[in-house]
C-alpha positions as CSV (number, residue, x, y, z in Angstrom):
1,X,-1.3,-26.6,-42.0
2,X,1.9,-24.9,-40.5
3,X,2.3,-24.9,-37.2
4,X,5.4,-23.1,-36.8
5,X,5.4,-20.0,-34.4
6,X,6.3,-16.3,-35.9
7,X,9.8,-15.4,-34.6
8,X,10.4,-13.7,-31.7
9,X,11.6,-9.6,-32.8
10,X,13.8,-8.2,-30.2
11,X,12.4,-5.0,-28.6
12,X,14.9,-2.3,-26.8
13,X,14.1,-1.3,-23.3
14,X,13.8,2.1,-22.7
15,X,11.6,4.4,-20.6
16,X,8.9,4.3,-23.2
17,X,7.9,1.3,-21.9
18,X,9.2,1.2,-18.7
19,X,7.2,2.9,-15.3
20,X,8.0,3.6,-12.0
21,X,11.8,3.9,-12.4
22,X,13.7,7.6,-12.2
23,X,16.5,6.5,-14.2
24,X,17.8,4.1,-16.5
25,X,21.2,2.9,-16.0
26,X,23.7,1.4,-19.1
27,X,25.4,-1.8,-18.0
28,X,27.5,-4.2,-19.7
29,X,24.6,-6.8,-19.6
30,X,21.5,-4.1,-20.6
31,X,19.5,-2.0,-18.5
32,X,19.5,-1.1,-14.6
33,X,16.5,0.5,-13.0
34,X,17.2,3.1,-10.6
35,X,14.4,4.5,-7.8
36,X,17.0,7.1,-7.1
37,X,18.9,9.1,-9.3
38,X,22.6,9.6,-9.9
39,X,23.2,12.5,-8.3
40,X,21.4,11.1,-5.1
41,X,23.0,7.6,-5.2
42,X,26.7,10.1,-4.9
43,X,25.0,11.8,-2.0
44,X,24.9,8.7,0.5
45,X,27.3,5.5,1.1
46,X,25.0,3.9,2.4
47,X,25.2,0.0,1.2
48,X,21.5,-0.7,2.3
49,X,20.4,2.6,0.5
50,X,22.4,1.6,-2.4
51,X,20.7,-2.2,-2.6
52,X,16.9,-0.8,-1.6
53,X,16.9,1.8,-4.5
54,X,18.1,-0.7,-7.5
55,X,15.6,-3.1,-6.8
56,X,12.9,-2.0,-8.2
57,X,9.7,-1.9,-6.6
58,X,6.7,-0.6,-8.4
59,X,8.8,-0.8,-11.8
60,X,7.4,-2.4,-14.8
61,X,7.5,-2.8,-18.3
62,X,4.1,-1.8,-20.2
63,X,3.4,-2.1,-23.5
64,X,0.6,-2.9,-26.1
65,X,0.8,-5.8,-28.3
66,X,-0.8,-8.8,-29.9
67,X,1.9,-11.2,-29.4
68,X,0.7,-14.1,-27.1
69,X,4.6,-15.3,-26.2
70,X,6.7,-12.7,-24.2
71,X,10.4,-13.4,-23.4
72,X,12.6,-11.4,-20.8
73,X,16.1,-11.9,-20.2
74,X,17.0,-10.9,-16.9
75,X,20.4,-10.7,-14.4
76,X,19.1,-10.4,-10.7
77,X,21.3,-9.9,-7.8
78,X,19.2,-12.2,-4.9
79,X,20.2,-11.9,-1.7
80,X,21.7,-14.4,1.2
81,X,21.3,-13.5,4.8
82,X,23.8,-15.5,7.1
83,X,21.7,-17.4,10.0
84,X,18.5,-16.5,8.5
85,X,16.3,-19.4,5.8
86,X,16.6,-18.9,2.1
87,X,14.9,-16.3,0.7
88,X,12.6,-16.8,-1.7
89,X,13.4,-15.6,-5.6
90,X,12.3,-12.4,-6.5
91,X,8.9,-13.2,-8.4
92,X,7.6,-11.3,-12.2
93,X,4.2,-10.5,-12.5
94,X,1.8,-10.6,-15.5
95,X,-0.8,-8.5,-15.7
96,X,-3.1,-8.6,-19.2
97,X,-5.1,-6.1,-19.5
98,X,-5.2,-5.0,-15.7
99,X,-5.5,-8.8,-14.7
100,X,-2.9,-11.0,-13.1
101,X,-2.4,-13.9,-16.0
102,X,0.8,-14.9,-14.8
103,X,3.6,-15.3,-12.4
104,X,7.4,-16.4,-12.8
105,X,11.0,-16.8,-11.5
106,X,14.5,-15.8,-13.3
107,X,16.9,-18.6,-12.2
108,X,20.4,-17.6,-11.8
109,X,21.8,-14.3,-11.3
110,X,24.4,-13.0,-9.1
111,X,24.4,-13.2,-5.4
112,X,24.7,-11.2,-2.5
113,X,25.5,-12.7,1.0
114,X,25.0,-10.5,3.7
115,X,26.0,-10.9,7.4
116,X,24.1,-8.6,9.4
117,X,26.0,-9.4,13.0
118,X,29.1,-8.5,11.4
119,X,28.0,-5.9,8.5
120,X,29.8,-7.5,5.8
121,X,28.6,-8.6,2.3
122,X,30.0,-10.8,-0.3
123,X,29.3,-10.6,-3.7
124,X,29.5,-13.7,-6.0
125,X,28.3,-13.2,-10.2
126,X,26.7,-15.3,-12.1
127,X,24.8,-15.4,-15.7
128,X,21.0,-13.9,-16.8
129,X,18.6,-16.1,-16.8
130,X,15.0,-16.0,-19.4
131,X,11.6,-15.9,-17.9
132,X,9.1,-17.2,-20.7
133,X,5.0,-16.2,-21.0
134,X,3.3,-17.9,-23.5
135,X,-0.6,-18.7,-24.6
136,X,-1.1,-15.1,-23.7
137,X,-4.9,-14.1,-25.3
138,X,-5.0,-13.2,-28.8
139,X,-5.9,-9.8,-30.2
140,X,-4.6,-5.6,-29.0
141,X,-3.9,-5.8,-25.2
142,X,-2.2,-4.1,-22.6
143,X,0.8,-6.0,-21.3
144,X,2.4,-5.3,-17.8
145,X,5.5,-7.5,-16.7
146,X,6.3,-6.2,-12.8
147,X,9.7,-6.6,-11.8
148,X,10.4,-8.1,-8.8
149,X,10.5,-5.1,-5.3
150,X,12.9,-7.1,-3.5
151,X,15.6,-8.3,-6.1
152,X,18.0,-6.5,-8.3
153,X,17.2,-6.8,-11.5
154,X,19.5,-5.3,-14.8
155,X,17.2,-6.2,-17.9
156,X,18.6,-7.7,-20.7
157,X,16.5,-8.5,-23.5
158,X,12.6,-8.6,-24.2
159,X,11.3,-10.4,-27.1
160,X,7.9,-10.8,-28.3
161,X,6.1,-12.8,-31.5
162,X,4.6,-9.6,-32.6
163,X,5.3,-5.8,-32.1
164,X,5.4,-3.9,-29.1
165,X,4.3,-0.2,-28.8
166,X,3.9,1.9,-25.8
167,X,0.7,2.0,-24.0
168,X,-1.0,5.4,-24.4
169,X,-1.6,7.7,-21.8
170,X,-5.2,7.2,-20.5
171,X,-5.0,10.4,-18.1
172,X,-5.0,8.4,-14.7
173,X,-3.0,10.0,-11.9
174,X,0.0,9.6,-10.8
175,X,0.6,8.4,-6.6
176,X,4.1,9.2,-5.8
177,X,4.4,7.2,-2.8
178,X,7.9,7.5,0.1
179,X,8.2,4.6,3.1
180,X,10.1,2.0,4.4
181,X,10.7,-1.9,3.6
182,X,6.9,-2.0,4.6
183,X,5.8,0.2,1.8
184,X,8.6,-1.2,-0.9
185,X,7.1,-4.6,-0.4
186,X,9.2,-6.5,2.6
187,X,6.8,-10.0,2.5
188,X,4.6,-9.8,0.0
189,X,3.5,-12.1,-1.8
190,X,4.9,-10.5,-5.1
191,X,5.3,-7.5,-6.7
192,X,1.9,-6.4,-8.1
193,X,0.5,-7.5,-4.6
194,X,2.5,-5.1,-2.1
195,X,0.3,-2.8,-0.7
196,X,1.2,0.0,-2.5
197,X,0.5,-1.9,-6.3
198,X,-2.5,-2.9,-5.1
199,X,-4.0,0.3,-3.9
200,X,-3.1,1.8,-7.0
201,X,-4.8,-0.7,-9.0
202,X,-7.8,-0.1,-6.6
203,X,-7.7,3.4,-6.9
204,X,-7.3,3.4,-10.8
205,X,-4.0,5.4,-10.3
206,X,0.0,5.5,-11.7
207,X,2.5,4.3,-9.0
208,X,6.2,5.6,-8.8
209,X,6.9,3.9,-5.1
210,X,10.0,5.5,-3.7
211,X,10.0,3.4,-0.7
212,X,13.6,2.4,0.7
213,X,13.4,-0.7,2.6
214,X,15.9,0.9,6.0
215,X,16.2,4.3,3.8
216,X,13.2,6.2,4.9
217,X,15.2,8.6,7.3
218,X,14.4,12.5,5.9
219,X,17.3,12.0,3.5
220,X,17.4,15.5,1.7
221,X,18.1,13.8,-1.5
222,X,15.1,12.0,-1.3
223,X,12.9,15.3,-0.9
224,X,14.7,17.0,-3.8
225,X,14.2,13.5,-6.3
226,X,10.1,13.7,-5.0
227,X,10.1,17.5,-5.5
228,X,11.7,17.1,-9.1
229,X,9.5,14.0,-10.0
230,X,5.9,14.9,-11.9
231,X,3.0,13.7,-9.7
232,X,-0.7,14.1,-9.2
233,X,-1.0,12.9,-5.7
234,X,1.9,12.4,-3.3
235,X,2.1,10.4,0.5
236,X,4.9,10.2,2.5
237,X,5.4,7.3,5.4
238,X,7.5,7.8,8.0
239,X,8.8,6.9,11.1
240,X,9.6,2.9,11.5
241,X,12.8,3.4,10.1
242,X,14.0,6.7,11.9
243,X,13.3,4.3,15.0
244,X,14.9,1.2,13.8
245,X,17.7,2.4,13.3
246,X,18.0,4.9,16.3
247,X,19.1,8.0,13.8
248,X,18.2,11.0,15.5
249,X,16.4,12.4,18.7
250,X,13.0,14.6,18.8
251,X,14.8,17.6,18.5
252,X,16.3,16.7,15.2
253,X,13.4,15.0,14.1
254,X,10.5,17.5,13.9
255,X,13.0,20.3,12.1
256,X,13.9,17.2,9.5
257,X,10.1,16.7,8.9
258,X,9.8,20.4,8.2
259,X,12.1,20.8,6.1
260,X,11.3,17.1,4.4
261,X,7.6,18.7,3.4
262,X,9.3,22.1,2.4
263,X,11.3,20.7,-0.2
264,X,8.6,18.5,-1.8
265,X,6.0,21.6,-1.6
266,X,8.9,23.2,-3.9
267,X,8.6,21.2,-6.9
268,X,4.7,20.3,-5.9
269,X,3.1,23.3,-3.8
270,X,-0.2,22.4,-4.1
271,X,-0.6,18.7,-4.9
272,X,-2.5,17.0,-2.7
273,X,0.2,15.7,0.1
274,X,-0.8,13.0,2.5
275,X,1.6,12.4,5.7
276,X,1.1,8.6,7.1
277,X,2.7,7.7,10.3
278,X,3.7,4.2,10.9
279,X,1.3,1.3,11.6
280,X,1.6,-1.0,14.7
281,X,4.4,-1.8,15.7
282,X,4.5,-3.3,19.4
283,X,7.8,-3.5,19.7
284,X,8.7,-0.4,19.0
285,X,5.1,1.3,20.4
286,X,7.0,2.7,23.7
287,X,10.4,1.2,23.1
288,X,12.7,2.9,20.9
289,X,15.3,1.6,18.8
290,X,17.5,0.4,17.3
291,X,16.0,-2.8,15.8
292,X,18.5,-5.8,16.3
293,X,18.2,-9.2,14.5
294,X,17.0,-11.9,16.9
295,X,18.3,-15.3,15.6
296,X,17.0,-17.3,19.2
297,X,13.4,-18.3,17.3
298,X,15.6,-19.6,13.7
299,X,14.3,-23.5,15.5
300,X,11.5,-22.9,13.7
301,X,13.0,-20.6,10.1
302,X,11.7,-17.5,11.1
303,X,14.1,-14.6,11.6
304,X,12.6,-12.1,14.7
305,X,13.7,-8.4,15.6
306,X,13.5,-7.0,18.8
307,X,13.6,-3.5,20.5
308,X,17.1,-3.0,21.8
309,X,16.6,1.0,23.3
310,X,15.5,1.3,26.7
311,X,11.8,2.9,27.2
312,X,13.6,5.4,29.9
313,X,15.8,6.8,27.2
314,X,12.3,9.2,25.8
315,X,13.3,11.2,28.6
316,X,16.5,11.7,26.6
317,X,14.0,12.4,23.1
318,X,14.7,9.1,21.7
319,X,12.0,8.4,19.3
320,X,9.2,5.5,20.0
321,X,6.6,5.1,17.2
322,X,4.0,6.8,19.5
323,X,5.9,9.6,20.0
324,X,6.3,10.1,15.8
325,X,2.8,9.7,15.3
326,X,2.0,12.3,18.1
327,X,4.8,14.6,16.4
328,X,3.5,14.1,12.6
329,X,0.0,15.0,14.0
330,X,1.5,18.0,15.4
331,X,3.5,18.9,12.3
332,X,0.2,18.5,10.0
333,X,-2.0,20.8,12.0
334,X,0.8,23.5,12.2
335,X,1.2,23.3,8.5
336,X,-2.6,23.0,7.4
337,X,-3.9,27.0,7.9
338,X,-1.0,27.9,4.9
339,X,-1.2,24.5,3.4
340,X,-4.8,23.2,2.7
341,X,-4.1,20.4,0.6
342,X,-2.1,18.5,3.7
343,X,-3.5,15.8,5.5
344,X,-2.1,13.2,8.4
345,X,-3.5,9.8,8.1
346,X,-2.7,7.7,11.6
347,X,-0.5,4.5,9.7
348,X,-2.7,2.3,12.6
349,X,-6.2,2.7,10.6
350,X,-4.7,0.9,8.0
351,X,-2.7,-1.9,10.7
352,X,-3.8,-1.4,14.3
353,X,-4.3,-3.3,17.4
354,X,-7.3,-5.7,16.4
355,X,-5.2,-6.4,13.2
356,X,-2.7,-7.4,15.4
357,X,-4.7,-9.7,17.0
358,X,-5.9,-11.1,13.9
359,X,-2.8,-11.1,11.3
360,X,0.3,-10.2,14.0
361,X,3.4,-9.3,12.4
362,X,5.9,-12.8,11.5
363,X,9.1,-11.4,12.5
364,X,7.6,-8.9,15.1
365,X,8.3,-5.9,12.1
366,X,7.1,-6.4,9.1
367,X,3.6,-7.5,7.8
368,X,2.8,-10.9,5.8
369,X,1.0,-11.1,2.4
370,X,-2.6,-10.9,3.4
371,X,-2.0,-8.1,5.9
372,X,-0.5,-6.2,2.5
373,X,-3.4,-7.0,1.1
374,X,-5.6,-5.6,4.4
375,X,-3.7,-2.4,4.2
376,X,-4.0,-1.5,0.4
377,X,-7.9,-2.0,0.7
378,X,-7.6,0.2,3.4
379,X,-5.8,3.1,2.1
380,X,-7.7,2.8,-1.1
381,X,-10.7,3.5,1.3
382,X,-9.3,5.7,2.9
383,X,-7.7,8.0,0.1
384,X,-9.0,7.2,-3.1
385,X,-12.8,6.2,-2.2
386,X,-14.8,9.4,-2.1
387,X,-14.3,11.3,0.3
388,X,-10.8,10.7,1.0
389,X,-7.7,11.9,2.0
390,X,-6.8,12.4,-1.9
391,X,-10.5,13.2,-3.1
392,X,-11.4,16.3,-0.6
393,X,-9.3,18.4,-1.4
């Protein structure tokens, strides 16, 4: 008996089989997934912006087949910070049929060192690389490959030993989804297991996370790409980032959120529309911004942030993370008598104080894997459990 393996066909990569991505850009090597499109990418110089939108967080490939070996050739960009540990590469996720059957690495790639002291980065090419699932279950099944949310990736090639089509629609919603590095994935574990992938899963919805790790600031262009994207349920997170980076005072900020919720209520004027402020913080609670690197604790390989404002500078309207939350509350029940299908969830029911205690944040900012995992059950219970934020309306 034979046991030579079919050969592998070579299947093109295009949004028929690709979610969670706004665009599709042509490179010389294949495919690059954009969270942002063109038109908003010309709109800002930002380098951070620039990095946070390509890689793409909540993107992945999905397809039915009955092939039990799936290739993908992949370039990724990884990233280098100078004074801080490696970084761990940017994982792929297999999901079968809803379940996680798989996890793997692309070696190589090109890479970026950054220097944050200084503001400088450095970038240094290098080839694809091929991630390889075999023994995958025999018979019709749903394949999902999630690309990794904190890695550049440009797809290459995708070969399976039998035919791929796309996976039909199935009618579930779509969660359109706006935050920070928190929300696009910052330590998780990987990325079918930030808190936003899971919650979705738990909910039995779509995700298209525009999160922007540093880039959730009440960019217009942001508004306009969430207005002119389809969605069945929409949530916006905001604040961390407005106060990490010390952007604007109180008097900018609650005009910003305004007109933030204005433009998305012009593409999406009665989807359900949840505002979420920002989870606990401590350093930030009553001490604005901006967030500076602290490199004193690297003895033991864990980059720290600290608070550099000065608490007497909310005199001044500086923003703290209590005074957002107090302001988005505010904002909410101005808006709710014309807008009934608003709501305001307070970010620290799904990370407070006792979660602190419990699970406290590893670089004083950002949460580990199994707080990621706290907070999607959380907001699933919160919003997609009956009644919730995105079921009483």
């Amino acid at each position: 008996m034979s046991t030579e393996h079919p050969p592998l066909t070579t299947t093109p990569i295009t949004t028929a089989i690709l979610r969670g991505a706004v665009e599709l850009e042509q490179t010389a090597h294949g495919v690059l997934p954009h969270r942002l499109p063109a038109w908003a990418r010309a709109q800002c110089a930002d380098p951070q912006l620039a990095m946070a939108e390509a890689q793409p967080s909540g993107v992945r490939l999905v397809f039915r087949t009955r092939a039990t070996t799936v290739e993908l050739d992949a370039l990724p960009t990884k990233s280098v910070y100078v004074g801080a540990p490696p970084r761990p590469g940017g994982a792929y996720d297999l999901l079968v049929d809803g379940r996680p059957a798989g996890r793997a690495e692309v070696t190589g790639g090109n890479t970026r060192t950054i220097d944050m002291t200084a503001g400088t980065a450095e970038h240094r090419p290098g080839p694809p690389g091929t991630l390889r699932f075999g023994d995958l279950p025999a018979g019709e099944k749903d394949v999902e490959i999630w690309l990794p949310h904190n890695e550049t990736t440009e797809l290459v090639a995708l070969r399976t030993d039998a035919p791929v089509e796309p996976v039909p629609d199935r009618g579930r919603p779509v969660w359109l989804h706006h935050g920070s590095s928190i929300s696009q994935g910052s330590t998780a574990a990987s990325p079918s297991t930030t808190w936003p992938a899971l919650a979705a899963r738990l909910g039995g919805v779509e995700l298209i996370n525009l999160s922007l790790g540093g880039g959730a600031l009440l960019d217009p262009f942001t508004a306009r790409t969430m207005r002119d994207t389809p969605a069945d349920l929409i949530s916006v997170k905001i604040g961390i980032n407005l106060v990490n980076a010390d952007l604007m005072r109180l008097r900018a900020f609650t005009p910003a959120v305004h007109g933030f919720l204005d433009t998305i209520r012009e593409g999406h004027p009665t989807t359900p529309l949840l505002v979420v402020s920002p989870i606990l913080c401590p350093i930030h609670e009553d001490t604005p911004g901006p967030s500076a690197p602290d490199f004193s604790g690297m003895a033991d390989g864990q980059l720290r942030f600290l608070a550099a404002g000065d608490p007497a500078e909310r005199a001044s309207g500086k923003l703290t993370l209590n005074v957002v939350r107090d302001e988005l509350a505010a904002i909410v029940r101005q808006r709710s008598p014309e807008d009934p299908n608003l709501r305001y969830l307070d970010g620290r029911e799904l990370y407070g104080e006792a979660d602190h205690a419990d699970l406290p944040l590893p670089d004083d900012l950002h949460p580990d894997a199994t707080t990621h995992r706290r907070m999607a059950t959380r907001f699933a219970d919160l919003t997609f459990t009956n009644p919730g934020c995105f079921t009483s309306v």
